[in-house]
TILOZA-610663 format. One record per residue (C-alpha): residue number from 1; x, y, z; residue in one letter. Coordinates in pm, 1 decimal. Example, Ala and Ser with C-alpha at 12.3 -4.5 7.8 and 13.67 -1.06 7.14 Angstrom:
<rs>
k = 1 px = 1230.0 py = -450.0 pz = 780.0 r = a
k = 2 px = 1367.0 py = -106.0 pz = 714.0 r = s
</rs>
This chain:
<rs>
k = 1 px = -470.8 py = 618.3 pz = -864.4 r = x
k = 2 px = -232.1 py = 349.0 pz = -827.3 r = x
k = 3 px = -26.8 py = 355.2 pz = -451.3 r = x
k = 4 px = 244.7 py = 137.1 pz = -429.0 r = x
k = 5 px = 554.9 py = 44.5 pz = -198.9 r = x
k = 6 px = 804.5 py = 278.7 pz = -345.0 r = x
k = 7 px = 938.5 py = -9.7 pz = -572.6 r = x
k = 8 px = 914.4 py = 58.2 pz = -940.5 r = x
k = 9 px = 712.5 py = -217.5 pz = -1102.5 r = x
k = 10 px = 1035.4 py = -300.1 pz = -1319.3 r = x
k = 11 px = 1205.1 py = -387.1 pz = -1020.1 r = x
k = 12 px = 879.3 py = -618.8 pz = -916.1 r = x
k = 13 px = 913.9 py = -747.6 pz = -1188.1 r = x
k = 14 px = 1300.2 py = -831.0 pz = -1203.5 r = x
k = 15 px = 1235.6 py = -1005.0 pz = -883.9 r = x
k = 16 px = 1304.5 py = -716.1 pz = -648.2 r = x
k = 17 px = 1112.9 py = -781.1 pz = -338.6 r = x
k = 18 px = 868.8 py = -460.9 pz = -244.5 r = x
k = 19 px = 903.8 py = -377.8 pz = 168.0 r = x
k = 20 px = 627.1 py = -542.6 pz = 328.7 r = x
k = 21 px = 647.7 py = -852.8 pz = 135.2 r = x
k = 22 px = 1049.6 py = -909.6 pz = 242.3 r = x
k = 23 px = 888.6 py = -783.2 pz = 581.2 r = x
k = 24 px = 625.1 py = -1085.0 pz = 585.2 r = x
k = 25 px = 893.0 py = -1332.8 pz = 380.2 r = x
k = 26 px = 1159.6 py = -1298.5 pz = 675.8 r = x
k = 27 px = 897.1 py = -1301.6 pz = 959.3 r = x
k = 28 px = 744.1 py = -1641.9 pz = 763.8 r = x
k = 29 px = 1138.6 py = -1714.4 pz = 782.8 r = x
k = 30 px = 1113.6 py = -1723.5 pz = 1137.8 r = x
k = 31 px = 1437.7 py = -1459.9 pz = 1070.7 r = x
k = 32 px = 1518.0 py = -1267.9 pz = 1370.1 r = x
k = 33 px = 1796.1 py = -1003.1 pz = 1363.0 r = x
k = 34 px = 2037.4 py = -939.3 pz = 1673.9 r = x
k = 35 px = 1810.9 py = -668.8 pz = 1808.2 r = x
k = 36 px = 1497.5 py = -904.8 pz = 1815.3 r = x
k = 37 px = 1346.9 py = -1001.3 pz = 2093.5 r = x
k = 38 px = 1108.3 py = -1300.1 pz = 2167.0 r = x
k = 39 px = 770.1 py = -1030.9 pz = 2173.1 r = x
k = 40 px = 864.1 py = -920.8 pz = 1818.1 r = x
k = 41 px = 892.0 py = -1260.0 pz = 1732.8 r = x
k = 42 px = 552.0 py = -1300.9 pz = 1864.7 r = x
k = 43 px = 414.5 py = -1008.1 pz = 1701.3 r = x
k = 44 px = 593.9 py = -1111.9 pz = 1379.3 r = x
k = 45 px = 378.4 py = -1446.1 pz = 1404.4 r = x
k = 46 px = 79.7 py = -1261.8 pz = 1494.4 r = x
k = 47 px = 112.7 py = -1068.1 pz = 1152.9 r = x
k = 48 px = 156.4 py = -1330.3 pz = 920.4 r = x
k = 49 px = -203.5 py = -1410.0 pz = 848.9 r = x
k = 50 px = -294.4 py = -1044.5 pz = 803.6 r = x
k = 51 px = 21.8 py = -1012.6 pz = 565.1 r = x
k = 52 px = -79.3 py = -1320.2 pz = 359.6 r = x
k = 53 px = -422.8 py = -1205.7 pz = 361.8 r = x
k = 54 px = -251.5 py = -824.7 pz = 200.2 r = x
k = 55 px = -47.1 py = -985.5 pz = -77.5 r = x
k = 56 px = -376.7 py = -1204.4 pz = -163.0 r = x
k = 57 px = -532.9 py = -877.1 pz = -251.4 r = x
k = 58 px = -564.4 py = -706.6 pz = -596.9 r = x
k = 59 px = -341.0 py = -383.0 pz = -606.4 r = x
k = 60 px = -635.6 py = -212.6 pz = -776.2 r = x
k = 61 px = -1015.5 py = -304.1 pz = -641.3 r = x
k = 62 px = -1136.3 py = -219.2 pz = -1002.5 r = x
k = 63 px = -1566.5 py = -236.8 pz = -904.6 r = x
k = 64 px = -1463.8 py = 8.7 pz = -657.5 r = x
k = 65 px = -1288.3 py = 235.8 pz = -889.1 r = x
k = 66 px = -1602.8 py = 172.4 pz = -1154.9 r = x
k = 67 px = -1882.6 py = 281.3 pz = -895.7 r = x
k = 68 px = -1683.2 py = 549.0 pz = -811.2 r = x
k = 69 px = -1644.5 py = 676.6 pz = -1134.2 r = x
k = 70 px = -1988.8 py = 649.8 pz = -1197.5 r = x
k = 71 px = -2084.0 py = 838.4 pz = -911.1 r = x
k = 72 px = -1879.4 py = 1122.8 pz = -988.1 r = x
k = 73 px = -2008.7 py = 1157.9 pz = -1363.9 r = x
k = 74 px = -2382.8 py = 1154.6 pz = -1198.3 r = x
k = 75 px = -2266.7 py = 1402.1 pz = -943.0 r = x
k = 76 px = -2359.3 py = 1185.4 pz = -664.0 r = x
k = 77 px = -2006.9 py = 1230.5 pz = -502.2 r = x
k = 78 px = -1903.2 py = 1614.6 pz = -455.4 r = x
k = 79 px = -1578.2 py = 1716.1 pz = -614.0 r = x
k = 80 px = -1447.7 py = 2060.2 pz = -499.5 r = x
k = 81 px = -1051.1 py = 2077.0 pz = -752.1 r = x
k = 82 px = -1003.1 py = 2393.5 pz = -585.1 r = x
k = 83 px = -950.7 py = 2178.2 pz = -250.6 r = x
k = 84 px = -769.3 py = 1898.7 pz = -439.8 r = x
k = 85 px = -566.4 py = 2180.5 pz = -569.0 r = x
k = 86 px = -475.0 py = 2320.0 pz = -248.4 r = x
k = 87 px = -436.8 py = 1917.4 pz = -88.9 r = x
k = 88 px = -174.0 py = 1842.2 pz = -390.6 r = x
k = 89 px = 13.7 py = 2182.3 pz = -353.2 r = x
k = 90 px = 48.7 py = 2101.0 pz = 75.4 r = x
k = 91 px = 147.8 py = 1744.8 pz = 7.8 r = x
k = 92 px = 431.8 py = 1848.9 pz = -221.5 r = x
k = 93 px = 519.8 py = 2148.7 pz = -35.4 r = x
k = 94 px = 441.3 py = 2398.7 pz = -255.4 r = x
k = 95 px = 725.5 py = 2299.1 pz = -482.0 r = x
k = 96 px = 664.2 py = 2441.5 pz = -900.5 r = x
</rs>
């Protein structure tokens, strides 16, 4: 399962800029809009390492995805589809 930012990958690729990275890019800016204040500034400073330390990250921790994988084909992890059924179907609302 692949989660991303909203942003099709075609516009990633095109050199559309996903929402937390122009976040991190204009608080690396220093940019501050006419509703900042000096503590968001602050906080925007604080967040930069974390932010840095998120885009250095693979999108996909592929081990993770392996063991898991694994675990479920050994039964090791439980899998109930009925309630992955039923999580699906609330997330989307019960749409057809």
């Amino acid at each position: 399962m692949k989660i991303s930012s909203g942003a099709s990958s075609a516009s990633l690729r095109s050199g559309a800029v996903a929402p937390a990275e122009a976040i991190a890019e204009n608080a690396a800016a220093g940019a501050v809009t006419p509703g900042s204040s000096a503590g968001e500034q602050m906080q925007s400073a604080v967040l930069q390492p974390a932010m840095a330390a998120l885009r250095a990250m693979p999108e996909i921790d592929h081990e993770r995805v392996a063991m898991l994988r694994d675990a479920l084909a050994k039964g090791e992890l439980p899998f109930d589809p009925s309630k992955l059924a039923g999580l699906i179907q609330r997330f989307h609302g019960g749409e057809s």
